[in-house]
Biotite code that builds the C-alpha atoms (Angstrom):
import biotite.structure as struc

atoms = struc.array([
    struc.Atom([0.000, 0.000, 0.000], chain_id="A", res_id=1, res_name="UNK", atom_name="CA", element="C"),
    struc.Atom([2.843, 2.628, 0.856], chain_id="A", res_id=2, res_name="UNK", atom_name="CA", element="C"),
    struc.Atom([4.839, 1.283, -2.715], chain_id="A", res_id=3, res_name="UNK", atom_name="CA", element="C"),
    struc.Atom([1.686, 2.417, -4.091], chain_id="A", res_id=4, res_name="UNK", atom_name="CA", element="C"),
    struc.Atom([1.225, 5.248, -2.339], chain_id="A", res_id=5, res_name="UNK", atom_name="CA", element="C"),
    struc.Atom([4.364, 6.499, -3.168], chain_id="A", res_id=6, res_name="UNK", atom_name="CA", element="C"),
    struc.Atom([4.014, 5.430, -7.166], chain_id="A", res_id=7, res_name="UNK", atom_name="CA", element="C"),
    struc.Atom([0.982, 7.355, -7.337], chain_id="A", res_id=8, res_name="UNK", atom_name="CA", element="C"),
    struc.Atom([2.803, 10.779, -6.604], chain_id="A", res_id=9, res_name="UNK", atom_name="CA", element="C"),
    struc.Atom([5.468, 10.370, -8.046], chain_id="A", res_id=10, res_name="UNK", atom_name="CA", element="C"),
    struc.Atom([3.676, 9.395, -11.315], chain_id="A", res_id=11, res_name="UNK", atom_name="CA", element="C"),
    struc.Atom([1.351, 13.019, -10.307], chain_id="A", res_id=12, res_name="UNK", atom_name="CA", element="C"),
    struc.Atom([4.357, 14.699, -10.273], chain_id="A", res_id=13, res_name="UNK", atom_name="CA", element="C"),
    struc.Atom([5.594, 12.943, -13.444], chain_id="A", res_id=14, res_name="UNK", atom_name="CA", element="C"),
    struc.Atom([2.567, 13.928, -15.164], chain_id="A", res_id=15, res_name="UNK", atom_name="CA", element="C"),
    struc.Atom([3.098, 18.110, -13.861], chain_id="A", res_id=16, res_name="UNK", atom_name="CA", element="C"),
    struc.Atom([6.724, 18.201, -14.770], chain_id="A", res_id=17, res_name="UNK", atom_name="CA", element="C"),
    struc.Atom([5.515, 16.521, -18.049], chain_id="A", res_id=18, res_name="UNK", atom_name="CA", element="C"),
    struc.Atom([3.738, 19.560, -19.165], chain_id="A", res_id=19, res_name="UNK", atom_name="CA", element="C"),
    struc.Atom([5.385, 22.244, -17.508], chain_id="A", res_id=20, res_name="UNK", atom_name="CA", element="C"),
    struc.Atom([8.397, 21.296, -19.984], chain_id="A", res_id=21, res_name="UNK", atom_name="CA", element="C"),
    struc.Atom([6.876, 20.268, -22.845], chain_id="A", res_id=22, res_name="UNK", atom_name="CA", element="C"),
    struc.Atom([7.280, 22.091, -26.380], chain_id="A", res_id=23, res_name="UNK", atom_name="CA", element="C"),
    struc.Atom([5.297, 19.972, -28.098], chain_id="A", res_id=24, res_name="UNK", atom_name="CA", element="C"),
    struc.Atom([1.808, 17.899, -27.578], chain_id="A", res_id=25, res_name="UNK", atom_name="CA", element="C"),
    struc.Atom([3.675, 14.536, -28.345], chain_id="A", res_id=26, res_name="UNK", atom_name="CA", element="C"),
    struc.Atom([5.911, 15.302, -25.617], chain_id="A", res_id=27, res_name="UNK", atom_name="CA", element="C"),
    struc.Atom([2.899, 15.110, -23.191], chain_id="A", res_id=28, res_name="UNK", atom_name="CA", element="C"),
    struc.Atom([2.855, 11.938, -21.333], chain_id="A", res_id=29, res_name="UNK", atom_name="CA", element="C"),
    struc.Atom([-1.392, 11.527, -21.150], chain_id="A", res_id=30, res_name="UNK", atom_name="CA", element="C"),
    struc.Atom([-0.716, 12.209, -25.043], chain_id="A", res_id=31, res_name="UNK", atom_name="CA", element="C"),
    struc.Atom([1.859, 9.419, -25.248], chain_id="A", res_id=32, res_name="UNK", atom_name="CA", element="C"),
    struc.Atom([-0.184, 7.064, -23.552], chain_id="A", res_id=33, res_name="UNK", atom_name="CA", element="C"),
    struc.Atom([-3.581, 7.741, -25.823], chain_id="A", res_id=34, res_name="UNK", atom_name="CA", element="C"),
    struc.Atom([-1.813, 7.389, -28.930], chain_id="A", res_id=35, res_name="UNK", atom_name="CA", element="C"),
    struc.Atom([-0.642, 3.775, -27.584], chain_id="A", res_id=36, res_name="UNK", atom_name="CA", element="C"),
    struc.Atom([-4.552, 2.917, -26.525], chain_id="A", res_id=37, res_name="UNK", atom_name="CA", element="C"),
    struc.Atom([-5.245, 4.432, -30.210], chain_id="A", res_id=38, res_name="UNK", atom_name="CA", element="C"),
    struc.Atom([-2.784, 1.729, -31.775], chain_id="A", res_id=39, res_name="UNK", atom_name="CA", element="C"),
    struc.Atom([-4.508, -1.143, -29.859], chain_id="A", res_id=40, res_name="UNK", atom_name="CA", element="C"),
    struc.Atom([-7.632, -0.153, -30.584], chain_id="A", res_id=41, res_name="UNK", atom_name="CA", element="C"),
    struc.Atom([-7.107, -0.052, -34.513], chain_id="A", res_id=42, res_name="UNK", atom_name="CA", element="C"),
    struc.Atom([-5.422, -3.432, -34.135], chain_id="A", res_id=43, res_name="UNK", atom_name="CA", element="C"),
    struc.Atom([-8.952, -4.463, -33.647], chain_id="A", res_id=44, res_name="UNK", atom_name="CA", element="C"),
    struc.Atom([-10.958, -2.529, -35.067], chain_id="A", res_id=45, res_name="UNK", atom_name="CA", element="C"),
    struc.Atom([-9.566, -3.198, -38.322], chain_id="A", res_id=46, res_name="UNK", atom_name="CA", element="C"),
    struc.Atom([-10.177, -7.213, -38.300], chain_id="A", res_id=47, res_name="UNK", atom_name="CA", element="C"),
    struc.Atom([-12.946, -8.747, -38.993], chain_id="A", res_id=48, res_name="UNK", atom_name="CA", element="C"),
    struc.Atom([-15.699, -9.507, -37.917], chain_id="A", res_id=49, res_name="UNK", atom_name="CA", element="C"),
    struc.Atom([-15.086, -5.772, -35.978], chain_id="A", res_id=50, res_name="UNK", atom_name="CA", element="C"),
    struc.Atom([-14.171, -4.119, -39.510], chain_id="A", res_id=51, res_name="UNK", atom_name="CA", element="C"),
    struc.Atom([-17.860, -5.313, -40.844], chain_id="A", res_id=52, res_name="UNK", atom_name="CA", element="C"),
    struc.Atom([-19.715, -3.260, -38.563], chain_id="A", res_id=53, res_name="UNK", atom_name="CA", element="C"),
    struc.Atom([-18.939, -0.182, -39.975], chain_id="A", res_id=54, res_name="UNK", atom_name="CA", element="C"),
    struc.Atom([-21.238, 1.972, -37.767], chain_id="A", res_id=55, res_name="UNK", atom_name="CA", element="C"),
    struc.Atom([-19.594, 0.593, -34.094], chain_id="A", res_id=56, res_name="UNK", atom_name="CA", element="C"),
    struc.Atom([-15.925, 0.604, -35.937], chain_id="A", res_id=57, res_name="UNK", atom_name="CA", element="C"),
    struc.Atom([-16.460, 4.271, -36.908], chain_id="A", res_id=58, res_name="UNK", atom_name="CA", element="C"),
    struc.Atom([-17.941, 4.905, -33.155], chain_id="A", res_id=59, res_name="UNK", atom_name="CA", element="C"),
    struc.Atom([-15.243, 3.381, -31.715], chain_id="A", res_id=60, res_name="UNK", atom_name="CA", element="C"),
    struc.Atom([-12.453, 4.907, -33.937], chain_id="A", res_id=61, res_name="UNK", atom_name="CA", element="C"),
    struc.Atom([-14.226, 8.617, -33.733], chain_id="A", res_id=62, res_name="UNK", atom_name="CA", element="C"),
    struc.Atom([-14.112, 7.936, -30.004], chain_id="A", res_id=63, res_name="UNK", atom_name="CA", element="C"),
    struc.Atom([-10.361, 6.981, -29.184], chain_id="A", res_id=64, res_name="UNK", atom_name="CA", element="C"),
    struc.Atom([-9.469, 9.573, -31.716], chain_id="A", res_id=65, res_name="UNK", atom_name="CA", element="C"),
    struc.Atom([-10.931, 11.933, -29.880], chain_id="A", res_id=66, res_name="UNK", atom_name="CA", element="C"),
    struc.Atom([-8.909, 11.322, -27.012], chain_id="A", res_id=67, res_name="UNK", atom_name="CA", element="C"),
    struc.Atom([-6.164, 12.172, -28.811], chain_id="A", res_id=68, res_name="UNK", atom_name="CA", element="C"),
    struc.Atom([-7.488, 15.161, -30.580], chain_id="A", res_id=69, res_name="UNK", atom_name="CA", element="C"),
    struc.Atom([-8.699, 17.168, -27.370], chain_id="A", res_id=70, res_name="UNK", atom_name="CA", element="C"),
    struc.Atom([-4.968, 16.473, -26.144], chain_id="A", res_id=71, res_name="UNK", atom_name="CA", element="C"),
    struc.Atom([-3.270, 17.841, -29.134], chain_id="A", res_id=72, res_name="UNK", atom_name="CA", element="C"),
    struc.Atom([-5.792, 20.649, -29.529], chain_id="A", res_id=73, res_name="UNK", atom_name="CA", element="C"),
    struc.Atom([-5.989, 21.990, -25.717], chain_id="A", res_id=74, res_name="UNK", atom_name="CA", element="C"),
    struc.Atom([-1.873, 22.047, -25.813], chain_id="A", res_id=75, res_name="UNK", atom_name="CA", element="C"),
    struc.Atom([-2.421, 25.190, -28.053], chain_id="A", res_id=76, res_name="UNK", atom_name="CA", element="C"),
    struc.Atom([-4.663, 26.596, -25.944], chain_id="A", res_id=77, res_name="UNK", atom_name="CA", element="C"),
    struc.Atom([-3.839, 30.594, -24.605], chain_id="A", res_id=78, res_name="UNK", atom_name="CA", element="C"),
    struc.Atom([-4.816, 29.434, -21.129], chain_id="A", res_id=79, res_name="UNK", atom_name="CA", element="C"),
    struc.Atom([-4.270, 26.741, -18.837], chain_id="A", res_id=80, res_name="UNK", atom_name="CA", element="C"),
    struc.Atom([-8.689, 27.037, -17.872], chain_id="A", res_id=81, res_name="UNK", atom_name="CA", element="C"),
    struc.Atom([-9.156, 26.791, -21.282], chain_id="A", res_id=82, res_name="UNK", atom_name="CA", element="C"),
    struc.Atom([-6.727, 23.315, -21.651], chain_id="A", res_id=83, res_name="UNK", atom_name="CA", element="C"),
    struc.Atom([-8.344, 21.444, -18.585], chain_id="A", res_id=84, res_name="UNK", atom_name="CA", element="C"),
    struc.Atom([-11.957, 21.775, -20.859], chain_id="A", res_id=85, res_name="UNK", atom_name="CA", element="C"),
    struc.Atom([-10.283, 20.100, -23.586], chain_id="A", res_id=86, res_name="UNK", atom_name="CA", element="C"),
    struc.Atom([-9.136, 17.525, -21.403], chain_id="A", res_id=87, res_name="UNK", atom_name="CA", element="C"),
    struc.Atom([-11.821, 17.061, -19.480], chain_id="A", res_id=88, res_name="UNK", atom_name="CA", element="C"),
    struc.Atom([-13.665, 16.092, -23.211], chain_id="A", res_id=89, res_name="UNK", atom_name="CA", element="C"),
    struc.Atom([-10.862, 13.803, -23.686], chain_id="A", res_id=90, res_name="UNK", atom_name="CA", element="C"),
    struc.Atom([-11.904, 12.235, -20.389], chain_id="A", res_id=91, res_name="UNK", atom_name="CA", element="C"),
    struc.Atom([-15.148, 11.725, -21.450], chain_id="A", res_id=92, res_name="UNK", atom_name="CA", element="C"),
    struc.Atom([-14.331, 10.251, -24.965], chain_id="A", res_id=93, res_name="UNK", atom_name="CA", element="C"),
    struc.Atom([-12.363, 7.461, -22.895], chain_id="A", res_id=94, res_name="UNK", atom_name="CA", element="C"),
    struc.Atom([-15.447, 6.355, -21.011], chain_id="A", res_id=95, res_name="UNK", atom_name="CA", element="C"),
    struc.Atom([-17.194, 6.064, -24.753], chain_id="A", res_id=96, res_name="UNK", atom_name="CA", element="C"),
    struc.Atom([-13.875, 4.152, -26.203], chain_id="A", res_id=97, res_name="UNK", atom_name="CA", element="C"),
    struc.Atom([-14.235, 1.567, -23.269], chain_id="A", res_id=98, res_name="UNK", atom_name="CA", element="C"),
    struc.Atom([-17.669, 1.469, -23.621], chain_id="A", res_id=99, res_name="UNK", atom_name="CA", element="C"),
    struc.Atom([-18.211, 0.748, -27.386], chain_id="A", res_id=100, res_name="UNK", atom_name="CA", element="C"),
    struc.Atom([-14.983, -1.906, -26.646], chain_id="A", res_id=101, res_name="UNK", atom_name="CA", element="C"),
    struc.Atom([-17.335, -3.551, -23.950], chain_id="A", res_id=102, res_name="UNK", atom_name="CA", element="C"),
    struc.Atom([-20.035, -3.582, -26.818], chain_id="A", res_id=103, res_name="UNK", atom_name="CA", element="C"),
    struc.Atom([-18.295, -4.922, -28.725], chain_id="A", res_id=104, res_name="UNK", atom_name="CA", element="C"),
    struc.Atom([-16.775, -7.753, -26.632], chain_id="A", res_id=105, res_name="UNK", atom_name="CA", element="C"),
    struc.Atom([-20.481, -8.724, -25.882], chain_id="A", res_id=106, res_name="UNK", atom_name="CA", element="C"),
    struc.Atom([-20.837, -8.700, -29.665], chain_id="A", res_id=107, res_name="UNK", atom_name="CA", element="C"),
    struc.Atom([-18.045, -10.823, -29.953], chain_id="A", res_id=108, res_name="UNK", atom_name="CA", element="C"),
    struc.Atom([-15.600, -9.050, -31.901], chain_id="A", res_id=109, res_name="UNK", atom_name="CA", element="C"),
    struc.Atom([-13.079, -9.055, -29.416], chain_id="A", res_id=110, res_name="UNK", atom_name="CA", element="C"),
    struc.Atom([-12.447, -11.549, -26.672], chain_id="A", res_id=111, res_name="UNK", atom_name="CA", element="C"),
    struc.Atom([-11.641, -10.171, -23.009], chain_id="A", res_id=112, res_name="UNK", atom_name="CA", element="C"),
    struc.Atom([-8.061, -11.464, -23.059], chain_id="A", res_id=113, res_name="UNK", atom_name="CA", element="C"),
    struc.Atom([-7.629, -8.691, -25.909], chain_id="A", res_id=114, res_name="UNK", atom_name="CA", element="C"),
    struc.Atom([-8.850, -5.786, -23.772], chain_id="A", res_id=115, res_name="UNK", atom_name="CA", element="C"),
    struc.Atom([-6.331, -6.609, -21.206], chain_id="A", res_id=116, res_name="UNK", atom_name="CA", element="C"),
    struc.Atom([-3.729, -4.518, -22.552], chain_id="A", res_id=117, res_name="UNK", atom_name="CA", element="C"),
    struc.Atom([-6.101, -1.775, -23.459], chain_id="A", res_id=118, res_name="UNK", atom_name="CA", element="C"),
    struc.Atom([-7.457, -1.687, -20.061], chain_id="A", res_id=119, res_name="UNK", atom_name="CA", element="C"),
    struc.Atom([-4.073, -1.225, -18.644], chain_id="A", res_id=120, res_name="UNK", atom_name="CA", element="C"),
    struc.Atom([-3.366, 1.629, -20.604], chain_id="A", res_id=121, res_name="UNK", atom_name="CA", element="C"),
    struc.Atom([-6.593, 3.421, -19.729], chain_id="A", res_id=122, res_name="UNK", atom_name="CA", element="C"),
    struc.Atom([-6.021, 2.468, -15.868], chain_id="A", res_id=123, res_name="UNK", atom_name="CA", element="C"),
    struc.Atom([-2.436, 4.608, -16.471], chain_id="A", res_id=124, res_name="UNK", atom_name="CA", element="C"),
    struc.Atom([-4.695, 7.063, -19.059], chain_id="A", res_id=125, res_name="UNK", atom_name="CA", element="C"),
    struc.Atom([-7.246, 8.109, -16.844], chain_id="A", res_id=126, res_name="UNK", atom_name="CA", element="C"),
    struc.Atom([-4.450, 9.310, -13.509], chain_id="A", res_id=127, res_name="UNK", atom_name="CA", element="C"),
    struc.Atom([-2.800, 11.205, -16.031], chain_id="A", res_id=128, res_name="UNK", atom_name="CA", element="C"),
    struc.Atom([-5.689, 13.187, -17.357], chain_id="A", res_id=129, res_name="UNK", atom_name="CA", element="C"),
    struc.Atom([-7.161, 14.051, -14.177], chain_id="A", res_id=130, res_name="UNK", atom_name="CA", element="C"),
    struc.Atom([-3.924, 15.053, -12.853], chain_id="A", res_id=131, res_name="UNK", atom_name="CA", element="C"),
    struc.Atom([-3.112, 17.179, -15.676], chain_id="A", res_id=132, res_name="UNK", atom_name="CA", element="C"),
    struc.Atom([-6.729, 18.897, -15.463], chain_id="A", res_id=133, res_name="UNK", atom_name="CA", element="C"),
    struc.Atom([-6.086, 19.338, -11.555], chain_id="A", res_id=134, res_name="UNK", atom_name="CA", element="C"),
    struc.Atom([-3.117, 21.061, -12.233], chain_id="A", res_id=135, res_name="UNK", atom_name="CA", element="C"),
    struc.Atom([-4.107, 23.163, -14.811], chain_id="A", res_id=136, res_name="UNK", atom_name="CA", element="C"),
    struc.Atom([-6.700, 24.048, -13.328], chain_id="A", res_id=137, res_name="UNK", atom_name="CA", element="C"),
    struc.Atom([-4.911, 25.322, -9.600], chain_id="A", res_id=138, res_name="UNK", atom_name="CA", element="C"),
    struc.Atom([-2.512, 26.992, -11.689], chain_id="A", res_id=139, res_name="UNK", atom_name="CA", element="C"),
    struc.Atom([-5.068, 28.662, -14.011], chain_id="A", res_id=140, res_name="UNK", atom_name="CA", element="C"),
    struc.Atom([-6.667, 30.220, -10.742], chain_id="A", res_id=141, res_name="UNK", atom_name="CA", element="C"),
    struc.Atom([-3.718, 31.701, -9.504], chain_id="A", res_id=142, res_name="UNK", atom_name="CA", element="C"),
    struc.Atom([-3.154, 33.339, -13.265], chain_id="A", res_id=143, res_name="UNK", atom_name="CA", element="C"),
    struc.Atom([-6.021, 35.045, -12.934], chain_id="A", res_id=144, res_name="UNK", atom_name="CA", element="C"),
    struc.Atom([-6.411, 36.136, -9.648], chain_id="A", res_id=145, res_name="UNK", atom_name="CA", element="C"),
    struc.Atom([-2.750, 37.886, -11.035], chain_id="A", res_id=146, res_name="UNK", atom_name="CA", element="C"),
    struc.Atom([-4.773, 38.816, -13.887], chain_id="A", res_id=147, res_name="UNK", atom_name="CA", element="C"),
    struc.Atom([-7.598, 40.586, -11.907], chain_id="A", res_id=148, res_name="UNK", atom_name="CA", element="C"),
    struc.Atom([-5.085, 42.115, -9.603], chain_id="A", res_id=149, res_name="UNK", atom_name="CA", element="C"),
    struc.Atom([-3.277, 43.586, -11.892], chain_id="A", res_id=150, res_name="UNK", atom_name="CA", element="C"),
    struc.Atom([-6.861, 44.308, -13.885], chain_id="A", res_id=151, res_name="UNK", atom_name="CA", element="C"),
    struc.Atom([-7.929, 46.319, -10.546], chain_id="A", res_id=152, res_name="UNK", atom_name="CA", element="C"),
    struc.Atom([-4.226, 48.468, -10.295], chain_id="A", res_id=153, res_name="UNK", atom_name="CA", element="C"),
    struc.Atom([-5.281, 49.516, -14.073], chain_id="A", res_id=154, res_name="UNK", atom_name="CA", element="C"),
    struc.Atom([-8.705, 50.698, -13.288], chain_id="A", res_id=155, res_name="UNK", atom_name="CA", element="C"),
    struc.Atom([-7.637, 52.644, -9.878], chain_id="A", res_id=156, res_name="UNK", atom_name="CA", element="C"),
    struc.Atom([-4.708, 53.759, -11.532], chain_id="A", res_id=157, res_name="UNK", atom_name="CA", element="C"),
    struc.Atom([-6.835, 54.833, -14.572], chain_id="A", res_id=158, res_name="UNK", atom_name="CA", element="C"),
    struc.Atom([-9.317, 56.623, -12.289], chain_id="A", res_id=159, res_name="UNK", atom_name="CA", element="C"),
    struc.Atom([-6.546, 58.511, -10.130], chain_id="A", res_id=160, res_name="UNK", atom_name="CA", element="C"),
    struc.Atom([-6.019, 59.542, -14.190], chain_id="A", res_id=161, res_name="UNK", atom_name="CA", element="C"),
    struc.Atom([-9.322, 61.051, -14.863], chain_id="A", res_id=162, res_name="UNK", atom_name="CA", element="C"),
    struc.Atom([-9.553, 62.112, -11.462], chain_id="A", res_id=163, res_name="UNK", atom_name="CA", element="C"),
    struc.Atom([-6.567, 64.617, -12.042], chain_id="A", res_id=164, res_name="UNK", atom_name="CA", element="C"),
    struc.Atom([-7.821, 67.027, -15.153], chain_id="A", res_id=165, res_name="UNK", atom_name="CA", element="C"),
    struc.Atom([-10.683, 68.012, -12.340], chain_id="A", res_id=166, res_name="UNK", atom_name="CA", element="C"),
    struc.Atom([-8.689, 69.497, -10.042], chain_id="A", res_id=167, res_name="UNK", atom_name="CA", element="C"),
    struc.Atom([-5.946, 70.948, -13.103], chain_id="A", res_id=168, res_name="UNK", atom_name="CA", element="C"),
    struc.Atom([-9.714, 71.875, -14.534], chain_id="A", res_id=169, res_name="UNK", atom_name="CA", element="C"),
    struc.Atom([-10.492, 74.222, -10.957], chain_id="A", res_id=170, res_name="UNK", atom_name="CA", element="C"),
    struc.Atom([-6.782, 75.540, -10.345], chain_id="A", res_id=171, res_name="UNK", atom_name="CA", element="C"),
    struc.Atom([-7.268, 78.121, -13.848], chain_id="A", res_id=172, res_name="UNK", atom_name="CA", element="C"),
    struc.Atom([-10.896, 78.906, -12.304], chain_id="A", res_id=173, res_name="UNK", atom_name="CA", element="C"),
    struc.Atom([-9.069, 80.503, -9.217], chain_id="A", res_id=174, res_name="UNK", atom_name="CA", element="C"),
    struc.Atom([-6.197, 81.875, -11.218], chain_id="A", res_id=175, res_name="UNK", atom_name="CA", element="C"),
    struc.Atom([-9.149, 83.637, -13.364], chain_id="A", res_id=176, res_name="UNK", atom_name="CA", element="C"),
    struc.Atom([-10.397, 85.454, -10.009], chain_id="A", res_id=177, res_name="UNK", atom_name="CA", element="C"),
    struc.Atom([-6.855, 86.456, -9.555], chain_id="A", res_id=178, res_name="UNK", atom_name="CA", element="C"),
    struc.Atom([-7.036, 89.494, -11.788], chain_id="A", res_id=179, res_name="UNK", atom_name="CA", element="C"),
    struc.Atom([-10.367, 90.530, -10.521], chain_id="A", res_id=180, res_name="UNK", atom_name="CA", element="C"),
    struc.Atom([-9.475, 90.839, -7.206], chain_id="A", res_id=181, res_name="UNK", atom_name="CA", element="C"),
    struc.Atom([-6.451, 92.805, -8.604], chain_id="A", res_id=182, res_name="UNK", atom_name="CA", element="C"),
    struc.Atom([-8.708, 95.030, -10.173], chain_id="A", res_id=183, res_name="UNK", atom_name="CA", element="C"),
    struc.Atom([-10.762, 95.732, -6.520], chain_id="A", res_id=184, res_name="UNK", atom_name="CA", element="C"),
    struc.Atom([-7.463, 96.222, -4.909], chain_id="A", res_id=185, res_name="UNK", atom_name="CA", element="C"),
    struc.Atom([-6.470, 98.655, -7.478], chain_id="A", res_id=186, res_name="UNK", atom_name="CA", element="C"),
    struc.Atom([-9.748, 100.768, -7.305], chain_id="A", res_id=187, res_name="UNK", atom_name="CA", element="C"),
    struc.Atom([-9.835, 100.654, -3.564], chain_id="A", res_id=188, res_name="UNK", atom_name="CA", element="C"),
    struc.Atom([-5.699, 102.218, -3.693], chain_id="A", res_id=189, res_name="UNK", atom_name="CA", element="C"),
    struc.Atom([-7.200, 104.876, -6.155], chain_id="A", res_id=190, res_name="UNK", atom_name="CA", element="C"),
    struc.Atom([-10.427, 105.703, -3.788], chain_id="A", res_id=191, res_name="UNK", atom_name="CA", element="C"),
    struc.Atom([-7.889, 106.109, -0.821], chain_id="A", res_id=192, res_name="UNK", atom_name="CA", element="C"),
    struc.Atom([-5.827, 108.332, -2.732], chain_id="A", res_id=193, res_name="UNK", atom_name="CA", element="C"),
    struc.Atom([-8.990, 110.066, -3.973], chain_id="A", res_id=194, res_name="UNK", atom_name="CA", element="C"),
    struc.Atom([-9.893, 110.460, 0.355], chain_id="A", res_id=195, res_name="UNK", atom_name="CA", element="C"),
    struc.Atom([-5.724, 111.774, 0.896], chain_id="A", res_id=196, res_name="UNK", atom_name="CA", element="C"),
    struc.Atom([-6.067, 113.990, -2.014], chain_id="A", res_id=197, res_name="UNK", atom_name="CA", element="C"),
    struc.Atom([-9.649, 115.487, -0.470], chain_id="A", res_id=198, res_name="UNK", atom_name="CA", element="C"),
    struc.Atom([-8.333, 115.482, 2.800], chain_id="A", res_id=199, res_name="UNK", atom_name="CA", element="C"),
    struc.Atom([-5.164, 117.575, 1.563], chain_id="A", res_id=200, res_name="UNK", atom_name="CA", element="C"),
    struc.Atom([-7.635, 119.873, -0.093], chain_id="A", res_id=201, res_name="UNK", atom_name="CA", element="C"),
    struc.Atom([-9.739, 120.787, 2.678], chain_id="A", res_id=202, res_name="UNK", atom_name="CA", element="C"),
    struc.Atom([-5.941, 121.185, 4.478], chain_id="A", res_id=203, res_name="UNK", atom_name="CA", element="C"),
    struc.Atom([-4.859, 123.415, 2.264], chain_id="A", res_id=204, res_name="UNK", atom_name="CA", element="C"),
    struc.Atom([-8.350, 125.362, 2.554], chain_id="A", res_id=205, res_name="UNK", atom_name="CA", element="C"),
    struc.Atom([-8.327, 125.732, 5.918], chain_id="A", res_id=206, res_name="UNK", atom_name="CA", element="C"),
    struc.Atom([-4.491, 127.305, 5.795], chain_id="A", res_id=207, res_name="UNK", atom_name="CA", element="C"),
    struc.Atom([-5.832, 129.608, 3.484], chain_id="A", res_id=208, res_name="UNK", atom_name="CA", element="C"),
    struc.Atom([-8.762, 130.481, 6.145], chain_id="A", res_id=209, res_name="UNK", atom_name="CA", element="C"),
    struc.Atom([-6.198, 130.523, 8.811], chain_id="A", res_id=210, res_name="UNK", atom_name="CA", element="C"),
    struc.Atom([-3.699, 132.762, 6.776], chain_id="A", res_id=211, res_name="UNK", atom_name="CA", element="C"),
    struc.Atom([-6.373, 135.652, 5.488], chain_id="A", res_id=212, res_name="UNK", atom_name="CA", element="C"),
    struc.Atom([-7.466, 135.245, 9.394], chain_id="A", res_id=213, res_name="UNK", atom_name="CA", element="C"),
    struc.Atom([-4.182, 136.707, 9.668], chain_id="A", res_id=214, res_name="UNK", atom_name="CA", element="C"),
    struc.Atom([-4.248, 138.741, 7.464], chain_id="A", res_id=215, res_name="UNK", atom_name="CA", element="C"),
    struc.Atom([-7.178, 140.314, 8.755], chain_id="A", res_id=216, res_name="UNK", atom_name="CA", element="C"),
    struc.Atom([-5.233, 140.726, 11.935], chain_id="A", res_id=217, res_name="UNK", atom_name="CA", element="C"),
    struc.Atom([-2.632, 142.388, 10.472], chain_id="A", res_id=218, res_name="UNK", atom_name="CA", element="C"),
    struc.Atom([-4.724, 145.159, 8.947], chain_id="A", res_id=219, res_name="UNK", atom_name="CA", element="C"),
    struc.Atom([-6.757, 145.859, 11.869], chain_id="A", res_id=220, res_name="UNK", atom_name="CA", element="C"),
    struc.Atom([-3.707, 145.827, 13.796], chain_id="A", res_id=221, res_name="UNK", atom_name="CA", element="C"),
    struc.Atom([-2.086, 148.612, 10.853], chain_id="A", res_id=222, res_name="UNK", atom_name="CA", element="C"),
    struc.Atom([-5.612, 150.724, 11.216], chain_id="A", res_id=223, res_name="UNK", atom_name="CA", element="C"),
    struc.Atom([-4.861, 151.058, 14.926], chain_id="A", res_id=224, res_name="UNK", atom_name="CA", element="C"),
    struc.Atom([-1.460, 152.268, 14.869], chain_id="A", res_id=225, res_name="UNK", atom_name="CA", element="C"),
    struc.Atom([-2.672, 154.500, 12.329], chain_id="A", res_id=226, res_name="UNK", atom_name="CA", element="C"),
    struc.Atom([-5.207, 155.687, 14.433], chain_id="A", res_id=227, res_name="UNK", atom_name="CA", element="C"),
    struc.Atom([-2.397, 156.231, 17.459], chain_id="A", res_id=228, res_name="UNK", atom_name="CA", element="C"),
    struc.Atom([-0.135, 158.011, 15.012], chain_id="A", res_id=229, res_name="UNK", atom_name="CA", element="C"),
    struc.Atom([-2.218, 160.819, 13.437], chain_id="A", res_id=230, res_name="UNK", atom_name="CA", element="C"),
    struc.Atom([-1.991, 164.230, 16.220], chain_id="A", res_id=231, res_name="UNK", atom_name="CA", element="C"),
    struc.Atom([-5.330, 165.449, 17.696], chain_id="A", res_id=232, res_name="UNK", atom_name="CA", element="C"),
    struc.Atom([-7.112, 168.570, 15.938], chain_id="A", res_id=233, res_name="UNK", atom_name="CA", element="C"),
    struc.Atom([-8.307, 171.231, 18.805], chain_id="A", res_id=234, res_name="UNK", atom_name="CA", element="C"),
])
């Protein structure tokens, strides 16, 4: 049970290596071991009485091919999400390849000492897939979560951006007041000089009270000396 145990992941971790290097869909180890199944499965399809029944030989071919297929086509796939669906129809397609074989044992086409080898491939076939799709699958969650994160430092970033021509929009609307407010401060420094100048007028007036006041004083003052200087008439 613990030789088993052990088998089992290191075969998992076969399988993840397997496609984490991989160039190529042939170099993928579920790949490998579906073409072999495919290669049995032709060897007897293609004998009769099998090859007779052309309707359960086609459903039988169509069906192991498409195990196959799904591989090959999910490898090119942008998006590891996107690769465990393909693989998940391959899954399928090898319960329909055993199936039709079990038809066509009961049909007698095949004996059960000939599916022995083709069950031991799909006991190795079917680990390999759903490893693969488990994998893909963990993985394919953390890309996007990265993708979303990074989608949500766009969208903040990109609202911070259209954010910023508001404010740059309300700085000219107080640098437009500027001048008015010049404008008030320049009329209120003429109005004040307006007051000094007034207020230097009405000086000036009452100096020129105060001086012919003065004046005034001096001439009475001149009429009285006058007045002492002239002799008395008898």
């Amino acid at each position: 049970m613990l030789l088993s145990t052990h088998f089992s992941t290191a075969y998992r971790l076969l399988v993840i290596t397997d496609v984490a290097g991989a160039r190529h869909y042939r170099e993928l180890i579920a790949w490998q071991i579906g073409d072999q199944l495919r290669i049995e499965t032709f060897k007897l399809t293609r004998r009769p009485p099998f090859a007779r029944d052309f309707r359960h030989q086609s459903q039988t071919e169509d069906a192991i091919d498409s195990v196959c297929r799904n591989i090959a086509e999910g490898f090119g796939c942008e998006s590891h999400d996107e690769f465990a669906r393909f693989l998940v129809i391959s899954r399928r397609s090898l319960n329909e390849v055993f199936d039709t074989l079990r038809s066509a044992e009961l049909k007698r086409y095949v004996t059960r000492e000939e599916l022995v080898p083709l069950q031991a491939l799909g006991r190795r076939l079917y680990p390999a897939l759903s490893n693969l799709i488990a994998y893909l699958r963990r993985t394919g969650k953390r890309a996007q979560d990265r993708t979303d994160k990074n989608r949500n430092r766009t969208n903040n970033d990109r609202d911070r951006t259209n954010s910023d021509p508001d404010r740059t929009d309300k700085r000219p609307a107080r640098t437009d007041n500027r001048p008015a407010r010049t404008d008030n401060d320049q009329d209120r420094t003429d109005n004040d000089r307006d007051r000094t100048d007034n207020d230097q007028d009405r000086t000036d007036n009452d100096q020129d009270r105060t001086d012919n006041d003065q004046d005034r004083t001096d001439n009475d003052r001149d009429r009285t000396s006058q007045k002492k200087d002239r002799p008395d008439t008898p």
